[in-house]
Backbone of each chain as nested JSON, in Angstrom:
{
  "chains": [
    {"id": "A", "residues": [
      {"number": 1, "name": "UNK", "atoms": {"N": [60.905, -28.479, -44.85], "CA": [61.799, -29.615, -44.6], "C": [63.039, -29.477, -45.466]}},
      {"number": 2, "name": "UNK", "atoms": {"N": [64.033, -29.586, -44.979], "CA": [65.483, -29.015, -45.722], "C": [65.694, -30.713, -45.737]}},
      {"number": 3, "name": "UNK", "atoms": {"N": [66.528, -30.668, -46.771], "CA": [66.988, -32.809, -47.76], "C": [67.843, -33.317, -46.224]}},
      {"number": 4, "name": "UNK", "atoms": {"N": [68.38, -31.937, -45.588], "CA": [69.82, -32.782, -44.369], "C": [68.84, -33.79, -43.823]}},
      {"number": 5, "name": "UNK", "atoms": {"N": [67.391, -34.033, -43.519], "CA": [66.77, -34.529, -42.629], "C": [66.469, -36.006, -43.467]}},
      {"number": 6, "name": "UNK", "atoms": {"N": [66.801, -35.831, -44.891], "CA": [67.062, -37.078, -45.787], "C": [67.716, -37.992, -45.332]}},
      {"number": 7, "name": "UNK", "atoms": {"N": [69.282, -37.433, -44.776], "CA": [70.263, -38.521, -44.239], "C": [70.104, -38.822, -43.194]}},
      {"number": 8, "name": "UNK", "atoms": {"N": [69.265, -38.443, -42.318], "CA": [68.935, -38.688, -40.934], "C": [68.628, -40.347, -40.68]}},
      {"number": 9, "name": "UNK", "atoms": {"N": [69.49, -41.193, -40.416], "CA": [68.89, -42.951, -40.451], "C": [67.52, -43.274, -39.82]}},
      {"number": 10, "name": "UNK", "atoms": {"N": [67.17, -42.123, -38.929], "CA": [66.257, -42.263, -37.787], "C": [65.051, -41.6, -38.927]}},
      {"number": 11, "name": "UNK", "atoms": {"N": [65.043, -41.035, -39.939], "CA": [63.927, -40.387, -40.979], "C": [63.881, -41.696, -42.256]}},
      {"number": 12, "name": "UNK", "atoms": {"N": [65.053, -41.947, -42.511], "CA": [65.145, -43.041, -43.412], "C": [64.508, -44.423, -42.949]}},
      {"number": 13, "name": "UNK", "atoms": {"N": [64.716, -44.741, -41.605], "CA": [64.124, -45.999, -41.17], "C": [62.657, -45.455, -41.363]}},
      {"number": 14, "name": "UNK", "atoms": {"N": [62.21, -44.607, -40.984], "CA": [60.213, -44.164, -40.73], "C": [59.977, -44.605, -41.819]}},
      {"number": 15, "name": "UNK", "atoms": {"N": [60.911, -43.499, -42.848], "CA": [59.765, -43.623, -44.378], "C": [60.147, -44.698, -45.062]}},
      {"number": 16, "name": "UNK", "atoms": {"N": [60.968, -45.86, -44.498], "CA": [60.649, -47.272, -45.148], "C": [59.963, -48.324, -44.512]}},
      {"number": 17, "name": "UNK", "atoms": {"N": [59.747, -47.93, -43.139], "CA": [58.395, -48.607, -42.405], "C": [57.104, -48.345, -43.055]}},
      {"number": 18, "name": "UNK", "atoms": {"N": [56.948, -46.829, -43.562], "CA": [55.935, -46.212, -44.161], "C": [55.668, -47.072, -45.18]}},
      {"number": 19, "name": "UNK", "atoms": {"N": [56.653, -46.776, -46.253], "CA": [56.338, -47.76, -47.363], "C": [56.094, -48.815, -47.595]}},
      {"number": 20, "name": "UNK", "atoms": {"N": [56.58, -49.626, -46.426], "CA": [56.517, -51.195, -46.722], "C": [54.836, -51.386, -45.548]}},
      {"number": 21, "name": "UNK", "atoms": {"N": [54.312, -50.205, -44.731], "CA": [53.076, -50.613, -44.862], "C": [52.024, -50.062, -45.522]}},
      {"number": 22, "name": "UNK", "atoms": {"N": [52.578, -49.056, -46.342], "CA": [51.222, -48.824, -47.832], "C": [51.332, -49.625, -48.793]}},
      {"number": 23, "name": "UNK", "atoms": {"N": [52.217, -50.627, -48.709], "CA": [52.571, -51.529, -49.745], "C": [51.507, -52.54, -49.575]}},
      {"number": 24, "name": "UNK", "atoms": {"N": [51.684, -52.685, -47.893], "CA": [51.062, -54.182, -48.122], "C": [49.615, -53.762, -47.109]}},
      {"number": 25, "name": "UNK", "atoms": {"N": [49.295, -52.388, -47.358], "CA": [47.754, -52.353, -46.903], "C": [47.132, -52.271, -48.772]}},
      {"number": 26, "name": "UNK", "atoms": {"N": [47.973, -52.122, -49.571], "CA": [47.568, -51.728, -50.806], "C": [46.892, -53.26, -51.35]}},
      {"number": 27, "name": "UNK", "atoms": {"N": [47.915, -53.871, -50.948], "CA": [48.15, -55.519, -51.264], "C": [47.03, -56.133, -50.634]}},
      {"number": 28, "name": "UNK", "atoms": {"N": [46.685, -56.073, -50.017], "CA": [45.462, -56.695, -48.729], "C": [44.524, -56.111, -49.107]}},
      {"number": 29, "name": "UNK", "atoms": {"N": [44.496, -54.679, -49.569], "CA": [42.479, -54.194, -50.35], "C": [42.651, -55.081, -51.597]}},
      {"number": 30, "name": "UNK", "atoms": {"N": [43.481, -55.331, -52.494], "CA": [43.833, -55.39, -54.031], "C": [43.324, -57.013, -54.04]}},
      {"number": 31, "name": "UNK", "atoms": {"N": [43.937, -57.903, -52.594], "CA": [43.384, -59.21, -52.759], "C": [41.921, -59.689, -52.348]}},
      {"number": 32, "name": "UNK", "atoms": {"N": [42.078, -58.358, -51.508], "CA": [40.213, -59.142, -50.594], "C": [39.533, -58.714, -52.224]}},
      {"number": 33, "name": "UNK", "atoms": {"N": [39.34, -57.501, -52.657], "CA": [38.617, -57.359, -54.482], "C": [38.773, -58.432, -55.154]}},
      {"number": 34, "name": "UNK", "atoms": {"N": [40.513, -58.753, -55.737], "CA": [40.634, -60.341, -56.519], "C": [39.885, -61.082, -56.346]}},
      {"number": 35, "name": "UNK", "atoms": {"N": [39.882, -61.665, -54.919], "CA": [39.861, -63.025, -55.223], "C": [37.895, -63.142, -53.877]}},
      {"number": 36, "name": "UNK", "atoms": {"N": [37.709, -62.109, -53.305], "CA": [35.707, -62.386, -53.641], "C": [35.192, -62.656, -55.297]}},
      {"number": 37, "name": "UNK", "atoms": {"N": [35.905, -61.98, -56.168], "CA": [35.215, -62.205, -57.354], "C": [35.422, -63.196, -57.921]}},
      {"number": 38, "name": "UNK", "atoms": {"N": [36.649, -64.135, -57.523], "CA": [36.857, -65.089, -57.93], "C": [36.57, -66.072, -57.259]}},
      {"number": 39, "name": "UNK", "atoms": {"N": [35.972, -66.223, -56.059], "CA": [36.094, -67.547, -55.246], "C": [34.574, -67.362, -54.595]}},
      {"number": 40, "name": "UNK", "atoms": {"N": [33.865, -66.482, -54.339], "CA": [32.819, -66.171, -53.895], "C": [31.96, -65.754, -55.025]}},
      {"number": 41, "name": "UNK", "atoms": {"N": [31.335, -66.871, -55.86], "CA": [30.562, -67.219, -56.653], "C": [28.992, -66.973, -56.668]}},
      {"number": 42, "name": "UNK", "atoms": {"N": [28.642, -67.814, -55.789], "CA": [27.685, -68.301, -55.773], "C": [26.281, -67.54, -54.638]}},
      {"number": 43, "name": "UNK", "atoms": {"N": [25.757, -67.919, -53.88], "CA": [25.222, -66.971, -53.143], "C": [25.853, -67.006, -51.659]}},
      {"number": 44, "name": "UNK", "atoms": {"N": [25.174, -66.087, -51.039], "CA": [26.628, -66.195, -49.909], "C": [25.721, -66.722, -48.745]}},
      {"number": 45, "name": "UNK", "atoms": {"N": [26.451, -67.173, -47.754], "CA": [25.99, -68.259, -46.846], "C": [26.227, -67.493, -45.707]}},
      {"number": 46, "name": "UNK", "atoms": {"N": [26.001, -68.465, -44.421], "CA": [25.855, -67.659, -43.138], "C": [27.491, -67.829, -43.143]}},
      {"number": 47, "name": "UNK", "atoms": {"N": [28.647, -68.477, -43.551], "CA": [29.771, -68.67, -43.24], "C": [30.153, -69.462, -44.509]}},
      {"number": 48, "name": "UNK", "atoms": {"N": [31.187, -69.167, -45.0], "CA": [32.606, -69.523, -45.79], "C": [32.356, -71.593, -45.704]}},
      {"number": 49, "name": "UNK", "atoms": {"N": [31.692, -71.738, -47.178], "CA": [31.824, -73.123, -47.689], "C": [33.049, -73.648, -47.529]}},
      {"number": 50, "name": "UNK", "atoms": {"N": [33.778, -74.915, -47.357], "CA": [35.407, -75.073, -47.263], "C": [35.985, -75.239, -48.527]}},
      {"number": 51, "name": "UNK", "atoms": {"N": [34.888, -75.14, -49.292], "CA": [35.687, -75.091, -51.342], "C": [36.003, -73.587, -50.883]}},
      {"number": 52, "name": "UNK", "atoms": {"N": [35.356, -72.804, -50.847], "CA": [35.332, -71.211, -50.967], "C": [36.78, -70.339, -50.023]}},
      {"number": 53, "name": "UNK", "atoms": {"N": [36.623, -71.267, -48.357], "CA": [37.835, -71.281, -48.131], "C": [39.12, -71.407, -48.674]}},
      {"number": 54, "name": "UNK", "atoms": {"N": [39.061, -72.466, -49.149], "CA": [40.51, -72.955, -49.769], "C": [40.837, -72.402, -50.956]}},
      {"number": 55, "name": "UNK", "atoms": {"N": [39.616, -72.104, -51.652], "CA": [39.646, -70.766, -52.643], "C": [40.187, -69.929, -52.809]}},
      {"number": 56, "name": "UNK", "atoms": {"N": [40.052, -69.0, -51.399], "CA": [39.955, -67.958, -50.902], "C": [42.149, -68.249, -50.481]}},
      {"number": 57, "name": "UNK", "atoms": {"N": [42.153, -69.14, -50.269], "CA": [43.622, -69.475, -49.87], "C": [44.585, -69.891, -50.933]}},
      {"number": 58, "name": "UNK", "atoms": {"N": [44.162, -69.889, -51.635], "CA": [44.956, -71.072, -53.098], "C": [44.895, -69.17, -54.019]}},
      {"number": 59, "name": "UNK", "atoms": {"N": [43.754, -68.475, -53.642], "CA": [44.06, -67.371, -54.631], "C": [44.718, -66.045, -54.092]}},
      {"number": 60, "name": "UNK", "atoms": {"N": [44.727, -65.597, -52.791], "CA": [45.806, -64.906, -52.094], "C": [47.376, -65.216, -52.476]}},
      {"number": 61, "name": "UNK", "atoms": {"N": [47.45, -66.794, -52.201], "CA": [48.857, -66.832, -52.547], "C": [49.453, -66.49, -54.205]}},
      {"number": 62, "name": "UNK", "atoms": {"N": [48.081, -67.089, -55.365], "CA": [48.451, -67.169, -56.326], "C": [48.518, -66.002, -57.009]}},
      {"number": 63, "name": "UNK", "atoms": {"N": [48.009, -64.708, -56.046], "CA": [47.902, -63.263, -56.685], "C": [49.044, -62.603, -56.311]}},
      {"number": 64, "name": "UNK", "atoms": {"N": [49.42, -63.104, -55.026], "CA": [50.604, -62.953, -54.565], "C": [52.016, -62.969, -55.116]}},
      {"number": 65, "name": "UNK", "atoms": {"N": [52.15, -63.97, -55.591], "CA": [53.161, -65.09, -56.338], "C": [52.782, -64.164, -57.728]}},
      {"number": 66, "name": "UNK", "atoms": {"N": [51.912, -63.888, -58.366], "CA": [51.756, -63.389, -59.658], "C": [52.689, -61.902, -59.514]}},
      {"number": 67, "name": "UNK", "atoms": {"N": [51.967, -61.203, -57.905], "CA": [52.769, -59.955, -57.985], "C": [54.153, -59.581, -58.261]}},
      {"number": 68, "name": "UNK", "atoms": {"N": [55.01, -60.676, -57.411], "CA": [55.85, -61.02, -57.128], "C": [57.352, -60.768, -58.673]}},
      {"number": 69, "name": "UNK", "atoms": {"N": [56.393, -62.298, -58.516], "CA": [56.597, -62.314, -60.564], "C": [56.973, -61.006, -61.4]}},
      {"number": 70, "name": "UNK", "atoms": {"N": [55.94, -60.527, -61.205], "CA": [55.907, -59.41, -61.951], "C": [56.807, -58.198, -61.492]}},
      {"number": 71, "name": "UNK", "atoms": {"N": [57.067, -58.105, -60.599], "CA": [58.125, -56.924, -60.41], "C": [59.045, -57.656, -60.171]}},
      {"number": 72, "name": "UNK", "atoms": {"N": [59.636, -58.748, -60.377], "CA": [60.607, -59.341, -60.572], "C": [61.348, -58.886, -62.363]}},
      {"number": 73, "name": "UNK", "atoms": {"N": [60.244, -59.607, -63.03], "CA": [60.157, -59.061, -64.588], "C": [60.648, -57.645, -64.681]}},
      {"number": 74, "name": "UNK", "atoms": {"N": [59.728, -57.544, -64.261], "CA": [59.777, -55.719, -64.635], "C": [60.702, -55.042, -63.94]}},
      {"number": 75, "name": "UNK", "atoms": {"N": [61.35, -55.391, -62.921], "CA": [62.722, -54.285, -62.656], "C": [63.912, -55.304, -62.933]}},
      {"number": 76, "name": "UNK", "atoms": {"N": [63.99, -56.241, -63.63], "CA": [64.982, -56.878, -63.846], "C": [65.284, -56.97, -65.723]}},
      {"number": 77, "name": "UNK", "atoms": {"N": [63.995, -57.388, -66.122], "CA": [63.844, -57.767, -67.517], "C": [63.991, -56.152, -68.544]}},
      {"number": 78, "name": "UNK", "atoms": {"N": [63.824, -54.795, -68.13], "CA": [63.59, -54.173, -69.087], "C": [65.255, -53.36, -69.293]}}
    ]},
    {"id": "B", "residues": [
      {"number": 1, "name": "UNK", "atoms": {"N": [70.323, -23.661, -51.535], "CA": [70.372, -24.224, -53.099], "C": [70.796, -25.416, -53.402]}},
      {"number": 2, "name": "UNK", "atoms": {"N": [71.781, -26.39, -52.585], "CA": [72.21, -27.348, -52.384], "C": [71.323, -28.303, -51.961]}},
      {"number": 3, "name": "UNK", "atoms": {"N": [70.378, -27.567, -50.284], "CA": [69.45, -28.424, -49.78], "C": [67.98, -28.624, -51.414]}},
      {"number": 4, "name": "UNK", "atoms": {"N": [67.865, -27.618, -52.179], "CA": [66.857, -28.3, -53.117], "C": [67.134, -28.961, -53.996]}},
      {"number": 5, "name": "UNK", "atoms": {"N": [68.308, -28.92, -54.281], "CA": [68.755, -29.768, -55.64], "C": [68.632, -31.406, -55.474]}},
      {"number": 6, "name": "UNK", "atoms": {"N": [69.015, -31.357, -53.954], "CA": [69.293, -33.201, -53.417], "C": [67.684, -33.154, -52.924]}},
      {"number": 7, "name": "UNK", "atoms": {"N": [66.834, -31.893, -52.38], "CA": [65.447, -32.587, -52.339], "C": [64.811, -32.879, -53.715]}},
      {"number": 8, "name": "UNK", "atoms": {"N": [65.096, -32.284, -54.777], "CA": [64.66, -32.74, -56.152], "C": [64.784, -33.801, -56.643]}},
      {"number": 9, "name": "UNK", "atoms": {"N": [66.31, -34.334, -56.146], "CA": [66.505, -35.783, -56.71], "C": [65.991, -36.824, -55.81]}},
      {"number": 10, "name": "UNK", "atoms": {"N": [65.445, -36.605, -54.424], "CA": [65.258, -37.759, -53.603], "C": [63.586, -37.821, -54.429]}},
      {"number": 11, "name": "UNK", "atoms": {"N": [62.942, -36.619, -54.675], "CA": [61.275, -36.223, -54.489], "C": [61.331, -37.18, -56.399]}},
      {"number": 12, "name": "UNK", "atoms": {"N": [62.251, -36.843, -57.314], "CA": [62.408, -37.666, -58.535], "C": [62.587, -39.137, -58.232]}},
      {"number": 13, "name": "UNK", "atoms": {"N": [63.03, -39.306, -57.494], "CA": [63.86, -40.851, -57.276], "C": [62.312, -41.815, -56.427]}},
      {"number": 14, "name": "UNK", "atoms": {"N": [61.956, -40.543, -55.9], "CA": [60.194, -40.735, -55.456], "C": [59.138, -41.604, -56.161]}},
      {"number": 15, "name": "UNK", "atoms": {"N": [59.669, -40.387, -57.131], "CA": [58.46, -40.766, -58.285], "C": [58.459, -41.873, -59.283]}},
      {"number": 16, "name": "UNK", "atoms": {"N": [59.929, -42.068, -59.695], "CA": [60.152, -43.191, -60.473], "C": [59.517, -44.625, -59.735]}},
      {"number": 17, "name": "UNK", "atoms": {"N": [59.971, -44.64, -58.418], "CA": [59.4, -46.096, -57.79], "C": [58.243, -45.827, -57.264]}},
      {"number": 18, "name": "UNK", "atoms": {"N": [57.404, -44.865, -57.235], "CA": [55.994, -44.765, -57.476], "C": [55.155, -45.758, -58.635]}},
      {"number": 19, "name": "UNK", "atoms": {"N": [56.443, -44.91, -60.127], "CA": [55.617, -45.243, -61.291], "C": [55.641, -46.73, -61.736]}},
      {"number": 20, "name": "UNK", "atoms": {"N": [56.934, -46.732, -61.008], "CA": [57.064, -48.285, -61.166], "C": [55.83, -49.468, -60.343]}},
      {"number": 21, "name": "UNK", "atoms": {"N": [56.006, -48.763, -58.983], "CA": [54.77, -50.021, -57.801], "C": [53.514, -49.67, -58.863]}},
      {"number": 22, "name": "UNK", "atoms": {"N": [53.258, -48.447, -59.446], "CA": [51.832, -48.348, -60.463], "C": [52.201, -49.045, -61.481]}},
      {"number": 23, "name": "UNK", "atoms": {"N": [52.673, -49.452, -62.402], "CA": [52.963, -50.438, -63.742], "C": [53.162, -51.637, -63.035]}},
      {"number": 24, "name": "UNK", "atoms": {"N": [53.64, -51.963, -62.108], "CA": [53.523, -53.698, -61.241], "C": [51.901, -54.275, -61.085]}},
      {"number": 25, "name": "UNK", "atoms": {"N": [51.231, -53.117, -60.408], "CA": [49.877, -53.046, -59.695], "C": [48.877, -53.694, -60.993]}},
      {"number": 26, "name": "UNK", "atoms": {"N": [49.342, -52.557, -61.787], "CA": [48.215, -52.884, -62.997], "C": [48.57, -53.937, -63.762]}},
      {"number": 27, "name": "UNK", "atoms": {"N": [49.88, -54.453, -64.286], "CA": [50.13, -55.276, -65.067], "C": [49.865, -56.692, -64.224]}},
      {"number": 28, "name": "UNK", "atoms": {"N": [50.024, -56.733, -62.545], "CA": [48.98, -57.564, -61.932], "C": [47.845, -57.809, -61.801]}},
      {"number": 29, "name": "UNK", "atoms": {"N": [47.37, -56.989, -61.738], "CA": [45.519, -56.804, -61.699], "C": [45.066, -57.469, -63.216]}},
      {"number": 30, "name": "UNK", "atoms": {"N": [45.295, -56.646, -64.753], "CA": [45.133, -56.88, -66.044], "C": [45.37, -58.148, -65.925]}},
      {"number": 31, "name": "UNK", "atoms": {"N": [47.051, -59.242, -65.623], "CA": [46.804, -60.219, -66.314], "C": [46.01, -61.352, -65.37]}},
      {"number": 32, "name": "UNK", "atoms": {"N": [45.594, -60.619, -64.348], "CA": [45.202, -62.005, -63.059], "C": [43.735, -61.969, -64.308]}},
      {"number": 33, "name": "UNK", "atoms": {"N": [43.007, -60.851, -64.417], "CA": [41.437, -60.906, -64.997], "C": [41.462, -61.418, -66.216]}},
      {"number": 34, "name": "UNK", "atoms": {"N": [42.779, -61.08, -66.741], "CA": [42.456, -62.048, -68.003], "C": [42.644, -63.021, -68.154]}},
      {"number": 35, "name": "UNK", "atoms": {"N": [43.706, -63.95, -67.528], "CA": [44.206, -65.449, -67.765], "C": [43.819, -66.32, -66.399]}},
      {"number": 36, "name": "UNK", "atoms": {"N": [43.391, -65.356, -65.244], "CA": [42.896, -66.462, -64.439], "C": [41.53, -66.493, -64.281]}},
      {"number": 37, "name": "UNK", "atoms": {"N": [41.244, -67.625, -65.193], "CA": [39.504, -67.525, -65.809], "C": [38.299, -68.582, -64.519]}},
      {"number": 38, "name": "UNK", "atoms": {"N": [39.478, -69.629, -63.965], "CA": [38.712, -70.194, -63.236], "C": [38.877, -70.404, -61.905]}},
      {"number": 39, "name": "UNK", "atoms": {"N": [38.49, -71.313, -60.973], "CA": [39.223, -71.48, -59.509], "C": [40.862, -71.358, -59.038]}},
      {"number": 40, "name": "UNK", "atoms": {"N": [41.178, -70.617, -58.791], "CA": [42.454, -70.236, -58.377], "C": [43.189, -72.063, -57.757]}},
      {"number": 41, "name": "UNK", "atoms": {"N": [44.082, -72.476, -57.923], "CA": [44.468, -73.568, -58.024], "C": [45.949, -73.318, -56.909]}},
      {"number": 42, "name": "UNK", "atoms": {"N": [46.614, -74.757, -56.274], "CA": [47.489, -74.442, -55.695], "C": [48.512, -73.652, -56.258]}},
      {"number": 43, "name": "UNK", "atoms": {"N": [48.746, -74.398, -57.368], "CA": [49.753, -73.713, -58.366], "C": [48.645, -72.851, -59.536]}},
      {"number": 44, "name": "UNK", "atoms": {"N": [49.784, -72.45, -59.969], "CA": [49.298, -71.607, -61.463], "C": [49.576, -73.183, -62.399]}},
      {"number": 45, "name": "UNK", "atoms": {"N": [48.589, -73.275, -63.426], "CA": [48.82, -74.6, -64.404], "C": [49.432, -73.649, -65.708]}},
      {"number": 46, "name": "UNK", "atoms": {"N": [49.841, -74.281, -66.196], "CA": [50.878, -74.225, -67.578], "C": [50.496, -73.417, -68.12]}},
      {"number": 47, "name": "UNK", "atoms": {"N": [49.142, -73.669, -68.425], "CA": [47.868, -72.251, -69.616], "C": [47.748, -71.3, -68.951]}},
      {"number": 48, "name": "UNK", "atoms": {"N": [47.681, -71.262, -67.942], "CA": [47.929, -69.806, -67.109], "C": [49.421, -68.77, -67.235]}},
      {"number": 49, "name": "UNK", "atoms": {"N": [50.314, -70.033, -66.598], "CA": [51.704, -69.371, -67.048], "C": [51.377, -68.756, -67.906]}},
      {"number": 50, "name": "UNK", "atoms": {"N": [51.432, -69.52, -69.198], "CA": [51.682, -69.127, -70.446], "C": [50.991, -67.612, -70.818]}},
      {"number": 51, "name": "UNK", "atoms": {"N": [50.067, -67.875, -70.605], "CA": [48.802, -66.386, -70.851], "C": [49.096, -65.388, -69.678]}},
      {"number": 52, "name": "UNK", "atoms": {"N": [49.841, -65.853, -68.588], "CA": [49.874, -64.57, -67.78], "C": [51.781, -63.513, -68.002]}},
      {"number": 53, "name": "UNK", "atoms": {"N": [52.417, -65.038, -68.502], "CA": [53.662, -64.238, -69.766], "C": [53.741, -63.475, -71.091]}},
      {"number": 54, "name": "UNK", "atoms": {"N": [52.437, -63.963, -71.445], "CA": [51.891, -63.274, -72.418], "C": [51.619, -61.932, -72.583]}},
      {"number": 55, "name": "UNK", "atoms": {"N": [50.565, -62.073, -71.687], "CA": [49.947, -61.007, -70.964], "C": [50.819, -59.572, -70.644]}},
      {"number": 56, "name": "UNK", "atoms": {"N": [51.817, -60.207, -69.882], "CA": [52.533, -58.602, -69.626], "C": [53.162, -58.313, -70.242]}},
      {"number": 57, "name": "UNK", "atoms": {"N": [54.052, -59.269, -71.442], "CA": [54.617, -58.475, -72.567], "C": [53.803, -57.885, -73.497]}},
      {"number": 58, "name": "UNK", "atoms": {"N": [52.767, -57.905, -73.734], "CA": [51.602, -57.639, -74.668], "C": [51.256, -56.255, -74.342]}},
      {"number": 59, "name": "UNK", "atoms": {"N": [51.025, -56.4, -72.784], "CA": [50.625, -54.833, -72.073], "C": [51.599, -53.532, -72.299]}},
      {"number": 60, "name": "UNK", "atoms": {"N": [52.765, -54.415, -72.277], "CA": [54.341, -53.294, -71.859], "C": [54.367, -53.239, -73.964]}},
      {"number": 61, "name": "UNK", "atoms": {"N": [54.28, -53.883, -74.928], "CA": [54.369, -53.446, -75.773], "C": [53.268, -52.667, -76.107]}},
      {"number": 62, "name": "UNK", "atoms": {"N": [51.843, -53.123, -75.745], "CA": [50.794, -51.74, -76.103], "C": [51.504, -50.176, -75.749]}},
      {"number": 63, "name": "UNK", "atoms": {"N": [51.914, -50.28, -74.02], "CA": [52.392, -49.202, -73.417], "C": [53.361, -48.225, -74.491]}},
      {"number": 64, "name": "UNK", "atoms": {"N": [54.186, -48.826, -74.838], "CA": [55.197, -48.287, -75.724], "C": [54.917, -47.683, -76.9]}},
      {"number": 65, "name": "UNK", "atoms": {"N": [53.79, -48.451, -77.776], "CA": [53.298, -48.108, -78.799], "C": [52.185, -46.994, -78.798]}},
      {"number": 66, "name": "UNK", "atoms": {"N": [51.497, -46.969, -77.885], "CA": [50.558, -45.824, -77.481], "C": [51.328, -44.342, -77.152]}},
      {"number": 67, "name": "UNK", "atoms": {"N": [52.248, -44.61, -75.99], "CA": [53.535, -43.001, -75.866], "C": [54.002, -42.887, -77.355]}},
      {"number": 68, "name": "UNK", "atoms": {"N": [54.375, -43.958, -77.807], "CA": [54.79, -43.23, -78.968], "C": [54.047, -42.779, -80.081]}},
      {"number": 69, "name": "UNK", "atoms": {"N": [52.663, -43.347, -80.327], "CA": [51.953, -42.338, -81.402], "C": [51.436, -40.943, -80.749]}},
      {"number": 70, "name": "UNK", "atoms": {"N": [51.395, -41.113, -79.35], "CA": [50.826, -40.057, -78.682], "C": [51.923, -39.174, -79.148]}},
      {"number": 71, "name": "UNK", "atoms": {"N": [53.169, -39.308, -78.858], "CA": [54.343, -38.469, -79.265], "C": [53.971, -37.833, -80.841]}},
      {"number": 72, "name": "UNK", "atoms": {"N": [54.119, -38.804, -81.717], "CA": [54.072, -38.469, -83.127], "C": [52.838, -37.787, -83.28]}},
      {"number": 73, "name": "UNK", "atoms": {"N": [51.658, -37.895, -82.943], "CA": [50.495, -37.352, -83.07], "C": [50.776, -35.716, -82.75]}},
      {"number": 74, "name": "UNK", "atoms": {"N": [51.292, -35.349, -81.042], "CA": [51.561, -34.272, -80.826], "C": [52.672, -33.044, -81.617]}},
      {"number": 75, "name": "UNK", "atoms": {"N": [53.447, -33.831, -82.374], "CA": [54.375, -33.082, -82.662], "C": [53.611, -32.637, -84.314]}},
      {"number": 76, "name": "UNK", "atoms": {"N": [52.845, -33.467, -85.033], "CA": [52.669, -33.242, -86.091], "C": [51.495, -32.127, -86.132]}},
      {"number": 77, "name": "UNK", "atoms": {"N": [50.764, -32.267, -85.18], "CA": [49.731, -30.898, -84.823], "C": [50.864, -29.585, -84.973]}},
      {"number": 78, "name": "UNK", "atoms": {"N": [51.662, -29.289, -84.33], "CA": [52.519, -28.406, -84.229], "C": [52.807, -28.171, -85.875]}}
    ]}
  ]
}
């Protein structure tokens, strides 16, 4: 692969589709791990208690929002 | 010779926002386990803030302090 195929807009659009979905398949294993350990306690049932639900919803966003945060910090703050 | 020099800097320019989405990832993961101790809440509450600001300056100064004895360590073997 020679770099000319770098400037190519039609190579540049792929490999930022690419990235922005290993980003957020990365993001989606990283939360289903978080937040079972955090919200799925107890023993597990034939189906999702509605504490455990909302759990399960209150800590996606809040891991989210933490990520967020944080590379906010960190490519701005150093 | 031209085409590797600009593939060197795109394949560098690679790696930096690699190393970076890896220091986001972890400094997310580290401070969610340490400061979010209980039910994930709509918001983050105050003691959380606080410990999850904590948290990543604490990490990013370990970071710093570890490369650098690693540094001093290596050079004094020599």
């Amino acid at each position: 692969m020679d770099a000319a195929a770098l400037n190519n807009p039609r190579v540049k659009k792929l490999l930022e589709e690419e990235r922005t979905k290993a980003i957020a398949n990365q993001l989606v294993a990283k939360l289903t791990d978080a937040c079972w350990d955090k919200c799925i306690t107890g023993s597990i049932g034939s189906s999702f208690s509605r504490s455990e639900v909302s759990c399960l919803s209150n800590c996606a966003k809040r891991y989210a929002e933490l990520k967020m945060l944080t590379m906010q910090k960190f490519t701005s703050g150093r | 010779m031209e085409n590797s020099a600009e593939m060197q800097r795109f394949l560098q320019q690679e790696q930096q926002k690699a190393m970076v989405g890896e220091m986001v990832g972890k400094l997310t993961s580290v401070c969610w386990d340490k400061c979010i101790t209980s039910t994930p809440g709509s918001k983050f509450s105050s003691g959380e803030t606080t410990c999850l600001s904590n948290c990543a300056q604490r990490y990013l100064d370990m970071s710093v302090l570890i490369a650098k004895r690693f540094e001093m360590q290596g050079s004094r073997d020599f």
